[in-house]
TIGULO-727484 format. One record per residue (C-alpha): x, y, z. Coordinates in Angstrom, 2 decimals. Layout:
BEGIN
       u       v       w
       X       Y       Z
...
END
This chain:
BEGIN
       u       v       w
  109.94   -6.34  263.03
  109.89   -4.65  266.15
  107.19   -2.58  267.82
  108.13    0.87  267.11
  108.35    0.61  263.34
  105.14    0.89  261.84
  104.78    4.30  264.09
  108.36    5.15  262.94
  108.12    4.49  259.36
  104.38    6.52  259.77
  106.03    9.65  261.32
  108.77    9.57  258.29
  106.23    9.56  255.57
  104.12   12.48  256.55
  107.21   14.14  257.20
  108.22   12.79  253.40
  104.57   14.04  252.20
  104.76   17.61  253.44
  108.06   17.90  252.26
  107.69   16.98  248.39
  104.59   19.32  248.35
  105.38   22.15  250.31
  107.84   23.71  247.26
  104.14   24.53  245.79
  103.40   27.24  248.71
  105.06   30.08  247.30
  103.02   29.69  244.62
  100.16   32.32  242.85
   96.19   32.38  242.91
   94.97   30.99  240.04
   91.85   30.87  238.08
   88.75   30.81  240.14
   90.75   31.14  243.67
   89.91   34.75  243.79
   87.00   35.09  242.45
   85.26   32.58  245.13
   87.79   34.00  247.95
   87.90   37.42  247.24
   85.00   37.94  249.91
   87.88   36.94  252.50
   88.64   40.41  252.66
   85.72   42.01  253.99
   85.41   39.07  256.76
   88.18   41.78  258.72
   85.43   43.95  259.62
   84.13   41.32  262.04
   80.21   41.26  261.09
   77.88   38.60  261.15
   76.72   39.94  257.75
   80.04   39.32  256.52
   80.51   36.08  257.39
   76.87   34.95  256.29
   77.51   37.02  252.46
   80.80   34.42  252.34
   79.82   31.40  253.58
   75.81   31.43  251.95
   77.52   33.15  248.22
   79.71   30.20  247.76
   80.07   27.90  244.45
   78.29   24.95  243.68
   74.20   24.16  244.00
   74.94   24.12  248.19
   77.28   26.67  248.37
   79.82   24.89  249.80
   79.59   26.31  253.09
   81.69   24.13  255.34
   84.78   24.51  252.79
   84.49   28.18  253.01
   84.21   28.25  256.58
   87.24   26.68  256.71
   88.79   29.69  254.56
   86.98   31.99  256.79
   89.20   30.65  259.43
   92.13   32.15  257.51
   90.73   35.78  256.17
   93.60   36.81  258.39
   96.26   35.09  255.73
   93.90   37.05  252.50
   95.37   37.62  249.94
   98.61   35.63  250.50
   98.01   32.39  249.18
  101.22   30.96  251.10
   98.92   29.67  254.10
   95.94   28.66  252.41
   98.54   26.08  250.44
  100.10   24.59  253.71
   96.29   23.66  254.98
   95.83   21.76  251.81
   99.10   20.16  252.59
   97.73   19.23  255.93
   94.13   18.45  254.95
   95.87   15.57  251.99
   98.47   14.79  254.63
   94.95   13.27  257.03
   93.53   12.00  253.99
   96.90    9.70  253.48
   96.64    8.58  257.12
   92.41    7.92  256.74
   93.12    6.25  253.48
   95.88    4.03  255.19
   93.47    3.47  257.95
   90.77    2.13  255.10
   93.10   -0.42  253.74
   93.50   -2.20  256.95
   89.66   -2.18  257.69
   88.95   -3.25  254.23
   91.69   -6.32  254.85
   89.76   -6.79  258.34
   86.04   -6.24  256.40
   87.25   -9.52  253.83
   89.60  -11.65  255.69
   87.22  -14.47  257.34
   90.31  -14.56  259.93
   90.23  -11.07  260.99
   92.52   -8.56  261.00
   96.27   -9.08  258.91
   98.50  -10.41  261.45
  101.47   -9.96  259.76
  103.25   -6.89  260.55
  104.64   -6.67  256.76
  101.22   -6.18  255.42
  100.44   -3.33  258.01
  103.62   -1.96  256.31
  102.66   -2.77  252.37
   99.24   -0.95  253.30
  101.21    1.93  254.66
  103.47    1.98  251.99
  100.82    1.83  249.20
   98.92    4.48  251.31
  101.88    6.79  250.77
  101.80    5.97  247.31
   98.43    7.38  246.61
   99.08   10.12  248.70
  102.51   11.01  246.60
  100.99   10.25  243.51
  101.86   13.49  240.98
   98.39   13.71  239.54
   97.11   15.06  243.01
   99.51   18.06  242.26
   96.29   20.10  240.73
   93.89   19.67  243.53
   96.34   20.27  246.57
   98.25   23.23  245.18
   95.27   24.83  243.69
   93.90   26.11  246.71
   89.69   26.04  245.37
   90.12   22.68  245.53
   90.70   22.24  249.29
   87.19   21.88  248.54
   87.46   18.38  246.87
   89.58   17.17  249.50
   87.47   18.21  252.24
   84.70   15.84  250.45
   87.40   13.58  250.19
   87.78   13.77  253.87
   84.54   12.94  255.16
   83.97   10.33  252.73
   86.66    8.11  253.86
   85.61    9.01  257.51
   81.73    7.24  256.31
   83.12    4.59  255.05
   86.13    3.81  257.53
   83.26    4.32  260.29
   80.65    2.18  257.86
   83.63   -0.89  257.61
   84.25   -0.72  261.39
   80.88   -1.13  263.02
   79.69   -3.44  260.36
   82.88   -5.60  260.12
   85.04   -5.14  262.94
   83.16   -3.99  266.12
   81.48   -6.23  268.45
   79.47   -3.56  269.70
   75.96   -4.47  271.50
   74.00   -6.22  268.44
   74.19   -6.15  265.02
   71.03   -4.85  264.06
   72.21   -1.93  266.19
   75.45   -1.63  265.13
   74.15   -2.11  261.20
   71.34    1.60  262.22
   74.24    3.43  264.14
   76.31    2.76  261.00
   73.96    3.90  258.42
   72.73    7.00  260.81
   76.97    7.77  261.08
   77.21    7.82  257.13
   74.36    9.79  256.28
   75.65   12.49  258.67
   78.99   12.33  256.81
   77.08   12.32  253.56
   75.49   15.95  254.21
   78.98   17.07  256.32
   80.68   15.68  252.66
   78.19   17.62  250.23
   78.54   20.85  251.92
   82.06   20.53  251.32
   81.33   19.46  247.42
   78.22   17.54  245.76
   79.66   14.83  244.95
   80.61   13.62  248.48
   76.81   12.39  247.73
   78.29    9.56  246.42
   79.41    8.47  249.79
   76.44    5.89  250.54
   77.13    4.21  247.41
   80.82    3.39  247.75
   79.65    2.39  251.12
   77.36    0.26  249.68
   79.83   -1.52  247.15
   82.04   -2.82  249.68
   78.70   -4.54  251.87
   77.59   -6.02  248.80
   80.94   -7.51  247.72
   81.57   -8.89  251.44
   78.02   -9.01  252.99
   78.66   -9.01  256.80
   78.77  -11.80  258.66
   76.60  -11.44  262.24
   73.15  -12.27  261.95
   71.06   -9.67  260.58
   67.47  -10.19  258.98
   66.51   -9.57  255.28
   64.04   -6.99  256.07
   66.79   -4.88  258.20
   69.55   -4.88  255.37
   66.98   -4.24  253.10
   65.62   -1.05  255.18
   69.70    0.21  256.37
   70.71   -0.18  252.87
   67.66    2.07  250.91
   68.22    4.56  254.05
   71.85    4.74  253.46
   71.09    5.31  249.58
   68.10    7.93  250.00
   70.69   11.02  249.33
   71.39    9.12  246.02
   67.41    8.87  245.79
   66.90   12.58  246.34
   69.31   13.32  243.70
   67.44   11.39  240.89
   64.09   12.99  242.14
   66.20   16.52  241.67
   67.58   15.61  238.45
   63.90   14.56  236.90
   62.47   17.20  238.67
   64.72   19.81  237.02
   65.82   17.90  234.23
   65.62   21.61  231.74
   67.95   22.90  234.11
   70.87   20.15  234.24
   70.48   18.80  230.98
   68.78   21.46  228.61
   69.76   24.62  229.53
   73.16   23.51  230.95
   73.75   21.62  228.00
   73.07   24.96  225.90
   76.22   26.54  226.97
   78.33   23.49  226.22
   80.12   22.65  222.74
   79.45   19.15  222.88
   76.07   16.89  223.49
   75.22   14.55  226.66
   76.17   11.98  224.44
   79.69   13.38  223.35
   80.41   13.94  226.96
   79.40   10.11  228.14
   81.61    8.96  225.04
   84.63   11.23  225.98
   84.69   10.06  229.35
   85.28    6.27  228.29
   88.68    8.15  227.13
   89.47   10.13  230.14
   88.63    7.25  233.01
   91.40    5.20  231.72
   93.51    8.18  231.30
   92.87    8.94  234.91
   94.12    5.87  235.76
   97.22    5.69  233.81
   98.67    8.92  235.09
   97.74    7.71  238.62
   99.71    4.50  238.71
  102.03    5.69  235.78
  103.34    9.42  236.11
  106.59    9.52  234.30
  106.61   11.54  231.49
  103.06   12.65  232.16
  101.80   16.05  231.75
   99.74   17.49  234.52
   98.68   20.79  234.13
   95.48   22.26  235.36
   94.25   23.59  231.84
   92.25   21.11  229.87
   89.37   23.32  228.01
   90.67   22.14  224.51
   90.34   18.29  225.27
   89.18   16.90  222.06
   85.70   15.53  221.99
   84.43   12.20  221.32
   82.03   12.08  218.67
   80.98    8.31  218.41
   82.95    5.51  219.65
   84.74    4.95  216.46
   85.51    8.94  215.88
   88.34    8.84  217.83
   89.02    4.98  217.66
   90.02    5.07  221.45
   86.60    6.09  222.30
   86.19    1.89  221.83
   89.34    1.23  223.42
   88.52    3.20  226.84
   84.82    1.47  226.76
   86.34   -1.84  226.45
   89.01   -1.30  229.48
   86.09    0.07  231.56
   83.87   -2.92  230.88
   86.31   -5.18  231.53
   87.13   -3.62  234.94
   83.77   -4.37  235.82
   84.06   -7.52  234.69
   87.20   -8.13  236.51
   85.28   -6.84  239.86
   82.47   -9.08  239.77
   84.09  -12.26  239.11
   87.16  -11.62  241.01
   84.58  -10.50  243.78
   84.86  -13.51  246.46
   88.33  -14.63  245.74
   89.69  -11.20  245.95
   86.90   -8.87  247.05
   89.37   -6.41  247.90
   90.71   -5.86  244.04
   86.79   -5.61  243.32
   86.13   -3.19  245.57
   88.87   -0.98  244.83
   87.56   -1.43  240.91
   84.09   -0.51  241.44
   85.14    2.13  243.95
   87.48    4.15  241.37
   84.15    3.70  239.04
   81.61    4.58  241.27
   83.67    7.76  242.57
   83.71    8.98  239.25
   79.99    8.40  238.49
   78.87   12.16  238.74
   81.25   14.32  237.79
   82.56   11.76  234.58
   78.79   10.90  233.63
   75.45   12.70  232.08
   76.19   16.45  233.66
   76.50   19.49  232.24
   80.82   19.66  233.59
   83.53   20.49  231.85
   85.09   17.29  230.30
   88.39   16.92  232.43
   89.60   18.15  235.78
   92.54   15.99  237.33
   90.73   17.06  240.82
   88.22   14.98  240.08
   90.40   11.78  240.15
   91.40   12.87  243.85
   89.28   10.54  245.77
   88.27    7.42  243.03
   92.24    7.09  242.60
   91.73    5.71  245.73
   90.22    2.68  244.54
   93.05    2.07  242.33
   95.02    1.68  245.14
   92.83   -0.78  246.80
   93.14   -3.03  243.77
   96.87   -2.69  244.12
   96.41   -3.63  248.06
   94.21   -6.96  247.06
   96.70   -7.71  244.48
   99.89   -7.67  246.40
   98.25   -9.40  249.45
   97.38  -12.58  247.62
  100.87  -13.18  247.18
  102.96  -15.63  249.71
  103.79  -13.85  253.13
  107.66  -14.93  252.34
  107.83  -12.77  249.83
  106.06   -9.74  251.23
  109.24   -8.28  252.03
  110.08   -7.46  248.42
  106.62   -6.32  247.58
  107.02   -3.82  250.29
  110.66   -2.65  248.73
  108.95   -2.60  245.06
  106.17    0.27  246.38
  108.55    1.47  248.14
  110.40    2.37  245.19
  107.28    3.16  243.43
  106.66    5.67  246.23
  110.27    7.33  245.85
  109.45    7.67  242.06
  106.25    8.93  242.38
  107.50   11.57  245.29
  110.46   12.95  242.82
  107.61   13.71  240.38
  105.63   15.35  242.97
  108.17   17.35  244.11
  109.46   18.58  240.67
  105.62   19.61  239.92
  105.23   21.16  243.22
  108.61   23.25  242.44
  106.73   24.53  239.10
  103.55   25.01  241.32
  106.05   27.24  243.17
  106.99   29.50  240.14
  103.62   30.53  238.70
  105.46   32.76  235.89
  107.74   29.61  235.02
  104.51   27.54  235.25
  102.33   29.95  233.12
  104.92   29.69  230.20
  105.37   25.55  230.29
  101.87   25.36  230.06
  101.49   27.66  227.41
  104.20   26.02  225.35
  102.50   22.64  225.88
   99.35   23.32  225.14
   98.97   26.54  223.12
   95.44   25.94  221.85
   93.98   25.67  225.22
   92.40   28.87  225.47
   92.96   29.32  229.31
   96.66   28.52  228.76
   97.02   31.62  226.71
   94.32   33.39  228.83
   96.87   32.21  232.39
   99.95   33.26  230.82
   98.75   36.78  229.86
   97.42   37.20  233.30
  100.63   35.99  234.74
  102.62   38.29  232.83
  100.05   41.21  234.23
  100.61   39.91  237.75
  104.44   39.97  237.75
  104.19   43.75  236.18
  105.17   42.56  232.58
  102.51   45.05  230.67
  104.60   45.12  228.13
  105.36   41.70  227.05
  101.33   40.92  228.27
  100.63   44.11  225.17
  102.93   42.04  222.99
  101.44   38.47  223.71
   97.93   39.86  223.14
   99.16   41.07  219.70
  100.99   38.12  218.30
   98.69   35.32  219.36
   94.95   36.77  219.38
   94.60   35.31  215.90
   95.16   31.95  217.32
   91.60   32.36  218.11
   89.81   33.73  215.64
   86.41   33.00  217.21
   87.06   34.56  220.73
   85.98   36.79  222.81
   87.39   36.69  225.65
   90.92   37.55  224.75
   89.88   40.77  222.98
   88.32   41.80  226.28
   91.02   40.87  228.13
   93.61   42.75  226.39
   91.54   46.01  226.46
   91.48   45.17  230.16
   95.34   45.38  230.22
   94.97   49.11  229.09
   93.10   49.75  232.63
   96.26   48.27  234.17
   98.50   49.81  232.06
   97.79   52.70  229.52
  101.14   51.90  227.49
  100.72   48.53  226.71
   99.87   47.42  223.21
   95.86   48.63  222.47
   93.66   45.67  221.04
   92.61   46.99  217.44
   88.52   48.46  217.75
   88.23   46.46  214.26
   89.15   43.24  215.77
   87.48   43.97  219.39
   83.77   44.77  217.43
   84.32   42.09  214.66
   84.65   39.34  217.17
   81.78   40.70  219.23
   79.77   39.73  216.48
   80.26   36.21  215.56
   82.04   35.22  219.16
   80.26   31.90  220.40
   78.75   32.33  224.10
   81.25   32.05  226.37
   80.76   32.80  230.68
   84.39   33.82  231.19
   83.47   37.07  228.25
   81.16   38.37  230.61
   83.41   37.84  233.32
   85.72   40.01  231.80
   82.93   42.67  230.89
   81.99   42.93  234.38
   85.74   42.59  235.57
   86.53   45.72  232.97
   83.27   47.56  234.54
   84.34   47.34  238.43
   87.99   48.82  237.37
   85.91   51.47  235.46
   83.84   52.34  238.38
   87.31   52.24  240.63
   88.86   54.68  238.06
   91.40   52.38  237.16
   90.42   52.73  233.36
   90.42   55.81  230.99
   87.48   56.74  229.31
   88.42   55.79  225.79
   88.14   52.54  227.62
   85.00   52.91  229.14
   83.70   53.78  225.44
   85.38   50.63  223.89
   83.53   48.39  226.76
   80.55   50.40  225.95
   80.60   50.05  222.24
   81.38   45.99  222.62
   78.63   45.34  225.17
   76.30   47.15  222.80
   77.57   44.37  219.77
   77.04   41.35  222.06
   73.86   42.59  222.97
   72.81   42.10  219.32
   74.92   38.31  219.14
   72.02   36.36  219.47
   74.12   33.38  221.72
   74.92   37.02  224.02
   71.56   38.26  223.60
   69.88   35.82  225.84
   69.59   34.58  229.46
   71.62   35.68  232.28
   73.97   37.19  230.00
   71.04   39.65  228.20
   70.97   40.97  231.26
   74.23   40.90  232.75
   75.40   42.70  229.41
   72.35   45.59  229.76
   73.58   46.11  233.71
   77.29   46.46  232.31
   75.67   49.13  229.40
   73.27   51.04  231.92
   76.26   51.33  234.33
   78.31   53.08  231.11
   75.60   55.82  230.19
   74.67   56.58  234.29
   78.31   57.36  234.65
   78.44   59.26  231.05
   75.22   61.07  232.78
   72.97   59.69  229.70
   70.33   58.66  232.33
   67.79   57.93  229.37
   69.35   55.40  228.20
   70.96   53.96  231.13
   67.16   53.32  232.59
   66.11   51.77  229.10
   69.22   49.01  229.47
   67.90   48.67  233.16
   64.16   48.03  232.22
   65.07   45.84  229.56
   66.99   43.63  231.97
   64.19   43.65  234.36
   61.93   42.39  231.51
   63.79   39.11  231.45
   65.15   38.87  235.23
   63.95   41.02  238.42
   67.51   40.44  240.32
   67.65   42.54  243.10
   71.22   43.80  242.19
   69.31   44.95  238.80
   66.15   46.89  240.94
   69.00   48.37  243.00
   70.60   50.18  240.10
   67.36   51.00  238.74
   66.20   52.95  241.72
   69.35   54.71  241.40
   68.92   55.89  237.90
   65.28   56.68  239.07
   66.77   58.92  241.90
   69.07   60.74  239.57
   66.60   61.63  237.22
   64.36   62.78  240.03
   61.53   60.21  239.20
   60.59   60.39  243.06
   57.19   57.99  242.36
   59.36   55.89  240.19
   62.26   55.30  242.13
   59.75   54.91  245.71
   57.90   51.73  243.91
   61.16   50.51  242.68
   62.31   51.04  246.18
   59.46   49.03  247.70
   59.79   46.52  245.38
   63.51   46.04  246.39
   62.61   45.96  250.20
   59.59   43.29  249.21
   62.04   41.23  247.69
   65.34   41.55  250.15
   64.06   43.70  253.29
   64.00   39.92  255.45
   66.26   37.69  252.73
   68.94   36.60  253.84
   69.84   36.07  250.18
   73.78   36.61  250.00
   72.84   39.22  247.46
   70.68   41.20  249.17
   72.51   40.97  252.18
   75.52   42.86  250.67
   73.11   45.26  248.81
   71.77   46.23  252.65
   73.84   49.50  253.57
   73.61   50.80  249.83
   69.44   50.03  250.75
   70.20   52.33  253.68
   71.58   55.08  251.65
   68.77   54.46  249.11
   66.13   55.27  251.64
   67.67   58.35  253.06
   67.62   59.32  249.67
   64.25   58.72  249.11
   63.48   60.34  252.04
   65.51   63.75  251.60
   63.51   63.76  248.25
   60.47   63.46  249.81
   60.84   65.81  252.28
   61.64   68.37  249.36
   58.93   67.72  247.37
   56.28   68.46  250.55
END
């Protein structure tokens, strides 16, 4: 095999990856895209306020702030998601060549030899690189643009642990208790750079971990130092126990409160959905992979459903395979316990939702690695035909991608399939009304409200979003008041209701909606208030905000600064003060509205709280206000 091959056949597969996902870019926004990029658009006016309300308001317990800032490079492209899409494209296309690049460290890391001499093996790494990388499940983090924010995690995790494999294992750099610190001090930095891009690129030190364990290294280092690199290289993973314990009501109480199903149903379910991961990795024919998954059925013991068992057993024995197998083949246990230990947050004790195919993005690597430590075992004479078998793996596996990222590309062709797939799914029917909205079909969005909104009998949601259709379009079929109150009443807490409410409110406010609307979103919020799984928490006082708003406007300012007091009973937020001081203004309550005033500046006059950085020029207005009043009343 000559020379220029390896670069050759490289050059053709990321021109091969690009190409099977890059049908996907004329696709749509969907689900919480704009809601967590919608501040792109006030990024044109250039301010450092601007930039600081996006990047410090993001998602997540961090924020997320390198992600964003990576969006913030492209507020230019807002709201055209055609752009966005083709970084993803690039961002996965680096990940292929990093995860390529960790395949022939790990083979340098366990071979006692060195590095793989044989040239086919550089190419069966490549080739099962591009495998992982054209695998169809990936279809629902790279074409849903939110999710650049996985793969940026993704990103800087295999950049830790291709830097942690190098020094450790390949480099002959000064000593090794100084290559061993510089290692450690390298991953940590990629740890924090990988959990500002998502938390659970805090996961980092332990895959690193996994793979010194398995193959310790082999230069001369002292107990005591491995000892002290490896409980500095796992202190993140320290800090996050001491967070969890600390605020254990938070993450496992009050989290778990909004959740239909227990920690324990959720640690049982997963058993289910790790093997499932895996199968529609390495087998995608057939497959459905759609991004909608809030109906997956819950495991209730691990009899109740029977596979509950079944998926405990496979993942037991995968451990089992890993430690045994772990010095004859380290490199098929390290790719077992990395797809494990990947998925140990985000498929484990937390509050999540039960199943996001994103969440597979970077473990599936560890599949892979298996497959690597497999196929390398075998005699070099027949390499040859290994590499032709994934090669014909990767051709299947990039006709699925590219038929999914050619629905990707249709989002009204997409709503419908996954609609008719899974028609339970409440954010399948919730995604294929909003499509219909988005392409102008009011009509048929009236007419899909009517005919399915009994599917759900104990929803919300949909009532509210139907009478939100009437603010887009006034001749569209009207949700019946009977059904809208009736479900207010019994409706189970749901986030996404208030959403709406608020979503209603701001088209309200933008006179987008009639006021026989306004009086139906009045009417509802006033029903929730009194559902006790409504009446509580952030929604109490989200709901009163939405109700106060209703009256000011309606010019009952009585009542509108009850709703307000009563939310700042259970929450002082200074988006609630700020509305209060405006009732307070327009009632003329000058002493009223000055302390509420003060108390406003107290809490947000130096914050740089996201929040009270984009309440600061409606503070300005505020105090000229206040001021005009007080200059009238002298």
């Amino acid at each position: 095999m000559n020379r220029i091959a390896v670069p050759a056949a490289l050059f053709f597969l990321i021109g091969a990856l690009l190409s099977i996902n890059f049908p996907g870019a004329s696709g749509a926004w969907i689900l919480d895209d704009v809601g967590n990029l919608a501040g792109l658009a006030d990024l044109s006016a250039g301010t450092l306020e601007s930039y600081y309300t996006f990047l410090a308001g993001g998602v997540g317990s961090l924020g997320r702030p390198i992600s964003l800032l990576t969006f913030a490079f492209q507020h230019e492209s807002w709201p055209d998601p055609y752009s966005f899409k083709v970084v993803n494209y690039l961002i996965h296309t680096v990940n292929f060549l990093l995860v390529f690049t960790l395949l022939v460290n790990l083979a340098r890391a366990t071979k006692r030899d060195g590095a793989p001499k044989n040239r086919w093996t550089i190419v069966l790494f490549l080739v099962i690189a591009f495998a992982w990388a054209a695998s169809p499940i990936h279809q629902t983090t790279i074409q849903y643009v939110i999710q650049r924010m996985a793969m940026l995690a993704a990103f800087w995790m295999l950049i830790g642990i291709n830097i942690w494999i190098y020094l450790l294992y390949v480099s002959r750099l000064k000593t090794a208790e100084f290559r061993l610190v510089l290692a450690s001090a390298l991953v940590l930095l990629c740890t924090v750079l990988a959990v500002l891009s998502k938390e659970n690129g805090i996961l980092l030190p332990l895959l690193c971990v996994i793979v010194f364990l398995v193959r310790p290294p082999e230069q001369c280092l002292s107990r005591p130092v491995r000892l002290l690199a490896i409980h500095a290289v796992l202190s993140p993973l320290y800090l996050l126990l001491v967070v969890l314990t600390v605020e254990y009501q938070k993450y496992f109480i009050d989290a778990y409160a909004m959740r239909d199903f227990s920690i324990a149903e959720r640690v049982l379910t997963q058993f289910r959905i790790l093997p499932l991961y895996a199968v529609k990795t390495l087998y995608p024919i057939g497959q459905d992979f759609y991004l909608l998954w809030d109906n997956f059925p819950v495991s209730k013991t691990l009899m109740n459903p029977v596979t509950t068992l079944l998926g405990l057993a496979l993942v037991l024995a995968g451990g089992i395979v890993a430690v045994v197998s772990r010095k004859r083949n380290p490199l098929v246990a390290i790719g077992i316990l990395f797809f494990l230990a990947a998925h140990v947050l985000e498929s484990s004790v937390l509050a999540l939702e039960l199943y996001f195919e994103h969440r597979n993005y970077l473990p599936s690597v560890g599949l892979f690695i298996a497959l690597a430590g497999l196929a390398e075992k075998l005699p070099q004479k027949v390499l040859p035909v290994i590499v032709g078998a994934f090669a014909v793996l990767s051709l299947i596996f990039s006709l699925v991608t590219y038929q999914e990222a050619r629905i990707w590309g249709e989002p009204l062709k997409q709503a419908i399939r996954w609609y008719q797939t899974n028609p339970t799914s409440p954010r399948t029917h919730s995604h294929m009304a909003s499509m219909l909205s988005a392409h102008q079909l009011y009509d048929e969005a009236g007419d899909f409200y009517a005919k399915t909104i009994d599917d759900f009998p104990e929803s919300i949601t949909m009532p509210l979003s139907w009478l939100e259709l009437n603010c887009v379009s006034a001749n569209a079929a009207s949700v019946p008041e009977e059904l809208l109150y009736h479900r207010a009443r019994v409706a189970d807490y749901n986030k996404n209701a208030v959403n709406t409410l608020s979503s209603i409110m701001e088209k309200f406010e933008s006179g987008k909606c009639s006021r026989d609307t306004a009086r139906k979103l009045l009417n509802v919020s006033l029903v929730l208030l009194e559902n006790e799984r409504f009446g509580r928490g952030k929604a109490f006082v989200d709901l009163n905000v939405v109700i106060a708003k209703i009256y000011f406007y309606a010019g009952d300012l009585g009542k509108a600064k009850q709703h307000l007091s009563d939310a700042l009973k259970r929450n002082k937020r200074p988006d609630v003060i700020f509305a209060a001081t405006q009732v307070a203004i327009a009632r003329n309550e000058v002493a009223n509205a000055q302390d509420l005033y003060e108390t406003l500046e107290s809490r947000c006059g130096e914050s740089l709280e996201p929040q009270c950085v984009s309440l600061k020029p409606g503070m300005e207005r505020l105090e000229r206000k206040l001021n005009e009043m007080g200059d009238t009343t002298q």
